[in-house]
C-alpha positions in Angstrom: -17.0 17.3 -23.1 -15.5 14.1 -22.0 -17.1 10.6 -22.0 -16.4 9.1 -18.2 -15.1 11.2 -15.2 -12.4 9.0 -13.0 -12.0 8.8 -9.7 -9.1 9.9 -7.7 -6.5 9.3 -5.2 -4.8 12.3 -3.1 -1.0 10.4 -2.8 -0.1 12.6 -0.6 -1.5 15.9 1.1 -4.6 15.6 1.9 -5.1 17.5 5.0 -1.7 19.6 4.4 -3.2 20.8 1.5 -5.9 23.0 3.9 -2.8 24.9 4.3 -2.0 25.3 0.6 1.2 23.1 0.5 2.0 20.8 -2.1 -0.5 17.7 -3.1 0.0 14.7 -5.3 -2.8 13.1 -6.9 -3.5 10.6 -10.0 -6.6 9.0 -11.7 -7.8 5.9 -10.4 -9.2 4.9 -13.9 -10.7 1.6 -12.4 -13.6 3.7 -10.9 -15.5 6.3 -13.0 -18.8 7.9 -14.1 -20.8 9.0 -17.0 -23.9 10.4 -18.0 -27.1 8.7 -18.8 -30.5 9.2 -19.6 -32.2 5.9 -18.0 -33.8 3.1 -20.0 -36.6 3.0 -17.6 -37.6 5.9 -15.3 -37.9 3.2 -12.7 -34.6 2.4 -12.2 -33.5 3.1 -8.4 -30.0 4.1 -8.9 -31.0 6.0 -11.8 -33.9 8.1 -9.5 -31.2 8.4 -6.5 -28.3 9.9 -8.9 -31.1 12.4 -10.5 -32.8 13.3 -6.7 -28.8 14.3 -5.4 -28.2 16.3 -8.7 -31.3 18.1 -8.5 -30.8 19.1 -5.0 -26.9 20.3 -6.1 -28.9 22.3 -8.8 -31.0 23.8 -6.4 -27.6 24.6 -4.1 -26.1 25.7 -7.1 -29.1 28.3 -7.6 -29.1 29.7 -4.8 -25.0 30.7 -4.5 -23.2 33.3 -6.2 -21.1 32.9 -8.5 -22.1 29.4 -9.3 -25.5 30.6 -10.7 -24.0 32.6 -13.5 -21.2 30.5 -14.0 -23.5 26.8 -14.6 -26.3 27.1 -17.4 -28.7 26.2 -14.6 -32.0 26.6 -17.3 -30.3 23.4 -19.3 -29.2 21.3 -16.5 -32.7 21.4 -14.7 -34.6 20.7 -18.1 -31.9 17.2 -18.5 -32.8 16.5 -15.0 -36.6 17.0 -15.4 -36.1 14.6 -18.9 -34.5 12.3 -15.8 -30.9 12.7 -16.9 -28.7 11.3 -14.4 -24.6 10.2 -13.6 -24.0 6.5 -13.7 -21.1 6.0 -11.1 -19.4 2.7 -9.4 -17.5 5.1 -7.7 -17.3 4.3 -3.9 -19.4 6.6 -1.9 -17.3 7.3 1.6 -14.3 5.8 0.3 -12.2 9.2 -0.4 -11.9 8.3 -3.9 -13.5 10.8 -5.4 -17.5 10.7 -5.6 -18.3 13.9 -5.0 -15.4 14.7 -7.3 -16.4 13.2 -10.5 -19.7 15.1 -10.0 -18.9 18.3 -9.8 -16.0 17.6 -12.5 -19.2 16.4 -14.6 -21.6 19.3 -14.0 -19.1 21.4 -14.4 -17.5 20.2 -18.0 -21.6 19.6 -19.4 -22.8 22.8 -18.1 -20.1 25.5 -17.7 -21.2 28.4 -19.2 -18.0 29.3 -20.4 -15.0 27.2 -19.3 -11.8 28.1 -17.5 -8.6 27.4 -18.2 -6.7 28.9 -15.3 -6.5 25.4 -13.3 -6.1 26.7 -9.5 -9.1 29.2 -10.2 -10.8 26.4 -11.0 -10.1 24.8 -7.8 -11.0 27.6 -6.0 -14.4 27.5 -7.9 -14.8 23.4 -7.5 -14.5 24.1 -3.9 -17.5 26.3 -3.8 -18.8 23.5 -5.8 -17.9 20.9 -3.8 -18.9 22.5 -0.4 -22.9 21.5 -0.6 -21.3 17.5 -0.2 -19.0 18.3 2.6 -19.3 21.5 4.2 -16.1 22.7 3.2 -13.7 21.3 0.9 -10.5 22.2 -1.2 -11.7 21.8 -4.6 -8.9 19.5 -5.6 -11.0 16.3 -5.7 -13.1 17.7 -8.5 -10.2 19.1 -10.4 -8.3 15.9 -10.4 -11.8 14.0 -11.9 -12.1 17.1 -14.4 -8.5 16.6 -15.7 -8.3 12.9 -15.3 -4.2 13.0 -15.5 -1.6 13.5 -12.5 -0.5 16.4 -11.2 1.0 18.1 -8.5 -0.8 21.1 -7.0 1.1 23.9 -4.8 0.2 27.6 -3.6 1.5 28.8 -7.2 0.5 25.9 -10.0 -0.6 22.8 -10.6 2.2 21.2 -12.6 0.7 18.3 -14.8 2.9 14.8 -14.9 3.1 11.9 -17.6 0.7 9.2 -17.1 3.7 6.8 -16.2 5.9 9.2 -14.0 6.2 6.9 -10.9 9.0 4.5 -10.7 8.0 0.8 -11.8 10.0 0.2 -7.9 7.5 1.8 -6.2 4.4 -0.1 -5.6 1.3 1.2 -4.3 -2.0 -0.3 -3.3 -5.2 0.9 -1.6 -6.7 -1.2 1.6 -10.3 -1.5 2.0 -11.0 -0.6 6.0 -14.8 -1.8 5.6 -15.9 1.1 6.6 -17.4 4.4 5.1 -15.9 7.6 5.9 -17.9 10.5 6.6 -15.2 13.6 5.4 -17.3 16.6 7.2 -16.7 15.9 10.7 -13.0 14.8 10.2 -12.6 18.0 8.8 -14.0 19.9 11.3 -11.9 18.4 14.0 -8.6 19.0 12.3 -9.7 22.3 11.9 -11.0 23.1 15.6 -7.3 21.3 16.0 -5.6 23.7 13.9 -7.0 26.4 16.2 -4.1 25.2 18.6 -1.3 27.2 18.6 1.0 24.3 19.3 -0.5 21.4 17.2 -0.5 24.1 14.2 3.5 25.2 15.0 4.0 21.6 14.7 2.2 20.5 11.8 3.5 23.0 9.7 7.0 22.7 10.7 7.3 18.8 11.4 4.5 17.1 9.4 4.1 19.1 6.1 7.8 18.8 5.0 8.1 15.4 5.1 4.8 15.3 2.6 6.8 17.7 0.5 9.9 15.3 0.5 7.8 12.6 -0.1 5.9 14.2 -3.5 9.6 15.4 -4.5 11.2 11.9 -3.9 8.8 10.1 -5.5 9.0 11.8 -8.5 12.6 12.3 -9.0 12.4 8.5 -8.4 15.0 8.7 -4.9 13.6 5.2 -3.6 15.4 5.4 -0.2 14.8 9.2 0.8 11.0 8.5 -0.1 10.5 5.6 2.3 12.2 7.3 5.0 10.3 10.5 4.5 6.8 8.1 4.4 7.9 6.5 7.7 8.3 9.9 9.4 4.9 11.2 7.9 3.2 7.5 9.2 4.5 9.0 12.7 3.2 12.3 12.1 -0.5 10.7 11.4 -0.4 8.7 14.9 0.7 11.9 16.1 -1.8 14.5 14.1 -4.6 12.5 12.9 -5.1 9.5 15.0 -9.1 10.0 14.5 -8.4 9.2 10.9 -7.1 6.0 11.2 -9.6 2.9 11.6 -8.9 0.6 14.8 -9.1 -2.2 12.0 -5.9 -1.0 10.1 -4.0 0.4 13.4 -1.5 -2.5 13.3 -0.6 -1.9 10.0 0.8 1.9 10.8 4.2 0.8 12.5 7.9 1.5 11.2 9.3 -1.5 12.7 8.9 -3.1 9.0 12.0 -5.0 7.8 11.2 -4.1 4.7 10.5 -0.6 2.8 6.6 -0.5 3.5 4.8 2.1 4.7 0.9 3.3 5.2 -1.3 6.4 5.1 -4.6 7.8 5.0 -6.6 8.2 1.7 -8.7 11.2 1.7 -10.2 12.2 4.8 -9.4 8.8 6.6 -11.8 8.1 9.2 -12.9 4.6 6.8 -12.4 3.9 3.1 -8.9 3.1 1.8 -5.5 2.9 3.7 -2.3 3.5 1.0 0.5 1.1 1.3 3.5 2.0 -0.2 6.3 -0.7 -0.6 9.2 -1.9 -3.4 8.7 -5.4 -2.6 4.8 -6.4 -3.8 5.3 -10.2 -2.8 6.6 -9.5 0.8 4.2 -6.8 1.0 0.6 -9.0 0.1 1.8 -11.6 2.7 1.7 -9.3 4.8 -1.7 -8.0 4.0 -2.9 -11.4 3.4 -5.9 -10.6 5.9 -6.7 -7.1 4.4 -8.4 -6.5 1.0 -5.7 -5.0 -0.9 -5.8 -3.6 -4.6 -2.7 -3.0 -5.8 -2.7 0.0 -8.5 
């Protein structure tokens, strides 16, 4: 069992993935959590972290297979004894909060663990569904693996801590505002119901996310900013109700300079990804913006 569960960030695919296509995603080891059994009983984040994991217990009760696959006798009996997951993991901010606690109830309590990853993924998404309604599972298995990897239909291929390019900078902007991934969900499914917006997604939107996974790890600077300028299009075009008003400036082309934005996560609030080989040009230009650079 491991010590801390880290957040996340999805690099690339985040909606695509809802059609199985390839996702990126790394560890964002800056945020993270880790069980706890509280030094007083009293303590309010302590009670609010055991009150949501005794209601997943109860969800996980009452659906099949989770029940037999979660010693459910155990984790109740921690949680009565006031057990809880100490987090500073941002809640709404598509990093991963959800993720890390699944990935923890999960790696303390599996009755018997799985190795096959994208069966896991399949069963973290079952997990994951009482936070969100629905979900892909791939936020939970990137906080239960804690290392890079890229996911498609057929693997999950794992990647060296340091396989992207030291000219490829990349840094996470704080919209302000909390992003609420169910209903974002929804609508780009009740949009997928269109024949046309799903013709064109597929065939003009998810391609340049594979390019820009491929080209970012073969390191092919030049093809990977092009490819992110054409998906910043695509999201104006596809998921304009994901984008804040607050960071609606920043998703232009007309940069003289290789920089480029996207939603993280769901969108709809928590972090914008900026992409860019020049760092100094780049923070002048988000001078007004809360940038952390990764």
């Amino acid at each position: 069992m491991r010590d801390r569960y880290y957040s996340k960030v999805i690099l690339f695919g985040e909606y695509s993935m809802i059609f199985d296509a390839t996702a990126l995603m790394i560890p964002l080891k800056r945020f993270s959590a880790q069980w706890q059994f509280p030094q007083s009983r009293n303590h309010a984040s302590s009670l609010l972290s055991n009150h949501s994991l005794k209601r997943f217990s109860e969800y996980l009760t009452e659906k099949e297979p989770l029940a037999s696959i979660i010693d459910l006798p155990t984790l109740k009996k921690d949680l009565n004894d006031s057990l809880f997951l100490a987090s500073n993991v941002p809640s709404g901010y598509g990093l991963g909060s959800s993720g890390t606690l699944v990935a923890a109830v999960y790696d303390r309590y599996a009755v018997q663990k799985n190795n096959d990853y994208l069966q896991l993924k399949t069963l973290f998404g079952l997990m994951e569904s009482h936070f969100h309604g629905s979900s892909s599972g791939i936020d939970p298995l990137q906080c239960y693996l804690g290392k890079p990897f890229k996911i498609t239909p057929e693997k999950v291929e794992s990647l060296d801590d340091g396989f992207l390019k030291k000219d490829i900078h990349i840094c996470l902007i704080d919209t302000n505002i909390k992003s609420n991934t169910k209903p974002l969900v929804n609508h780009f499914k009740t949009q997928r119901e269109n024949h046309d917006f799903l013709n064109r997604f597929q065939t003009e939107y998810i391609p340049n996310v594979r390019t820009c996974i491929d080209t970012m790890i073969a390191g092919d600077k030049e093809l990977f900013f092009h490819s992110l300028k054409q998906i910043t299009k695509g999201q104006l075009e596809f998921l304009r109700p994901m984008i804040t008003d607050n960071t609606l400036d920043l998703f232009t082309t007309d940069y003289d300079f290789n920089f480029g934005v996207k939603i993280s996560g769901s969108g709809g609030g928590g972090y914008v990804l900026g992409f860019t080989d020049n760092e100094q040009r780049a923070s002048h230009l988000l001078k007004d913006y809360e940038a952390m650079w990764l």
